[in-house]
N, C-alpha and C positions, 0 to 999 in steps of 0.2 A: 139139776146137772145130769149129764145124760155119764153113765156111768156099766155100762156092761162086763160081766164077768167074762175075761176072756181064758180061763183057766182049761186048756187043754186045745189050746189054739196054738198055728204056727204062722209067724211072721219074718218076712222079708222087707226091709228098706231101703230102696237104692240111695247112695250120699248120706248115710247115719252117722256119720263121725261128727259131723259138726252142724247148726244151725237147727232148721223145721225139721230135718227129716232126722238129728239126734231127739228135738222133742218129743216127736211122736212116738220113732218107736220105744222111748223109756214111757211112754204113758201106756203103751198096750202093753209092756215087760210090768209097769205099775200091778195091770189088771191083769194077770196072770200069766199072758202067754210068754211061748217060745219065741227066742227071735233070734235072727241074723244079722247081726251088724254089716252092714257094707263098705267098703271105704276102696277109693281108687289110689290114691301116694298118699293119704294121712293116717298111716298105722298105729301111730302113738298115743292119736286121738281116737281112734277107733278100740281100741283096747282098755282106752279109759272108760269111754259109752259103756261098752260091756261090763266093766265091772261096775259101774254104777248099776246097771241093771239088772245086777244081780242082784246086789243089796236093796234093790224097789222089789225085788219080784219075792213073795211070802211063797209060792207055791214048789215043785219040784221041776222046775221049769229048764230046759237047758237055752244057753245061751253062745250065740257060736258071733265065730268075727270070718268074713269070708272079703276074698278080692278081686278088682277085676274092673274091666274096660266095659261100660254099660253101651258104649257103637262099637264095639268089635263082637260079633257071634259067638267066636268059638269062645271066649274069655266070659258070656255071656252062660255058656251052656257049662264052663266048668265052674262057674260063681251058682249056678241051681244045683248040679251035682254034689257039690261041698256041702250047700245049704241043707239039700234032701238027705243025704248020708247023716247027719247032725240030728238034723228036726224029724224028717220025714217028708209027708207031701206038703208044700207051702198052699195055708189056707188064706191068706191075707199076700196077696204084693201092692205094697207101695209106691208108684214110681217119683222119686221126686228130686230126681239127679238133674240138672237142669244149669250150663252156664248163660252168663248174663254180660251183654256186650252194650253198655250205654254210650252209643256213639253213632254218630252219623252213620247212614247207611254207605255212603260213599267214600269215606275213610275209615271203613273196617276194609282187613287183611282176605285174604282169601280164606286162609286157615282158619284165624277166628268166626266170620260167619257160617264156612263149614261144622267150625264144634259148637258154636252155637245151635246148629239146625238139629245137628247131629245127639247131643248131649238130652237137648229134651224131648225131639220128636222120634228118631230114629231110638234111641234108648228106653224108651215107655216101649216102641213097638217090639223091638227084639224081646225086652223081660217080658210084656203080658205072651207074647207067642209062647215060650219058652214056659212060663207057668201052665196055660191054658189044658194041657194035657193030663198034670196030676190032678187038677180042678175037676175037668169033666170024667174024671175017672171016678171021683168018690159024690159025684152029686153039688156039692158045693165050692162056693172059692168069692172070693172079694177082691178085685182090684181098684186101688183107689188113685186116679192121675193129679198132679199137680198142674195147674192151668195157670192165669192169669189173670186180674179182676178187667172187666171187659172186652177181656179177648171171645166170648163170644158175641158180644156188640160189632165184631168187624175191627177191633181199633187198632189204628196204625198213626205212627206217627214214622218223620226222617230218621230220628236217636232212636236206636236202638229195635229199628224194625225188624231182625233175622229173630228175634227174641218173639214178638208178638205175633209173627208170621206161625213161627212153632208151636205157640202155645195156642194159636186158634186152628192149627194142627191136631192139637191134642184134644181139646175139646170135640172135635170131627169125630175121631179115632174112638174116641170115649163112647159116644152116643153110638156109633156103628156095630162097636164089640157087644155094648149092650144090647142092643137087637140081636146080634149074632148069637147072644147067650144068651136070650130071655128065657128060656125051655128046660135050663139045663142049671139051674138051683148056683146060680152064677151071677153077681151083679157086679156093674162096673160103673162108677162115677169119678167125678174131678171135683177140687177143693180146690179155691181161685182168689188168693190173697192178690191185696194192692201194696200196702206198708205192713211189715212186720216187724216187731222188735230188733230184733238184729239187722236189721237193712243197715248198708253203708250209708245210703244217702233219707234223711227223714224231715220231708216237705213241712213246711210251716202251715202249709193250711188242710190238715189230717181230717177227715170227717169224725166228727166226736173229740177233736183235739188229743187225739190221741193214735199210738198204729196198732194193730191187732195184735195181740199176746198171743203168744204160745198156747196157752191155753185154749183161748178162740180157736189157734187152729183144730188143738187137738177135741175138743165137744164136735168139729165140725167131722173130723173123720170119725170118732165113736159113733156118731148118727148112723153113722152106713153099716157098722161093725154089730150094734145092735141084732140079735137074735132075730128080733119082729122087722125086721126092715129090708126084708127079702124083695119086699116087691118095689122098693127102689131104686131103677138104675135106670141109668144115661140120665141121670141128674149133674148139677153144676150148681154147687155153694159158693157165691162170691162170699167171702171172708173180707169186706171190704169198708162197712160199717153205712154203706149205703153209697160211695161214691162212685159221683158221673163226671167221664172228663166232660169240660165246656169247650173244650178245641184240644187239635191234637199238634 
């Protein structure tokens, strides 16, 4: 089990109030660090995260709850400013705020494929800019993108394409920043589930009969969190237990 001491580390997770991105960051609050909860309208949940995370974390760690619109900037820059006054410089960003629009391309709304596009692609982009400065200021930093399992295969299907469009966005984005930062004690990769536990919807024919836990995901982001693992980036972990769609 890959397991790193994160004890005197600072973490950011965009969408922690509920689902993967509450798992994660109470697995790195587990392993010592500092963390930020995020949350856009779910406050109530988001203050529960944190106190959870308090009582997971054994070390002297603080723990902060911050708000904010991950596609508006300036709401963007004042959810880092919160976060930095709190923690300090954010050494880990997570992005994995991301809506999901399972529906014809042709009967989604304007709006909805807008915050769909918006949510996962344009929202990774604003947080990692937004981080990128206190990172290359102290030498290190970790940003880790949420993707989708075969979004970089190209896949596209009619249902729910603003969704897979974005996330083979993200994957782009991911491998670009990492070259941009290879130099600069900086790595950036994506974590690319297909079913996870809490999915609304869970396909009857799951590779391994099963969807990937929480946990799955979270061994898959410690991989990268690890001390020794600097020199991996613009990597992509499908979290998917091997699967290939046969048509889309």
């Amino acid at each position: 089990m890959i397991d790193p001491d994160l004890d005197g580390r600072t973490a950011l997770v965009t969408g922690s109030a509920k689902g993967i991105g509450r798992e994660l960051l109470l697995a790195m609050a587990k392993r010592g660090a500092s963390v930020a909860v995020h949350y856009h309208t779910s406050e109530e949940a988001a203050d529960d995260v944190a106190e959870r995370a308090r009582e997971l974390n054994e070390e002297e760690a603080t723990i902060t709850v911050i708000q904010g619109d991950v596609t508006d900037p300036d709401d963007v820059d004042e959810m880092f400013d919160a976060a930095e006054d709190a923690l300090g410089t954010i050494d880990v960003l997570l992005n994995n705020v991301g809506a999901f629009a399972p529906t014809h391309w042709a009967e989604i709304d304007f709006e909805t494929w807008n915050r769909v596009w918006e949510t996962n692609f344009n929202g990774t982009y604003l947080c990692s800019k937004r981080a990128l400065p206190g990172m290359r200021s102290q030498g290190y930093g970790r940003i880790i993108n949420l993707g989708y399992a075969s979004s970089d295969r190209h896949l596209v299907a009619p249902t729910n394409f603003p969704y897979f469009a974005a996330k083979t966005a993200v994957l782009m984005f991911t491998r670009m920043l990492a070259a941009d930062t290879q130099e600069e004690g900086i790595t950036v990769n994506a974590i690319s589930p297909y079913v996870v536990e809490n999915s609304e919807v869970i396909p009857e024919d799951l590779p391994r009969d099963q969807p990937a836990s929480f946990e799955d995901m979270a061994q898959a982001m410690l991989l990268f969190l690890e001390e020794d693992s600097g020199y991996l980036s613009g990597q992509n972990v499908a979290v998917d237990g091997g699967w290939r769609p046969e048509r889309i």
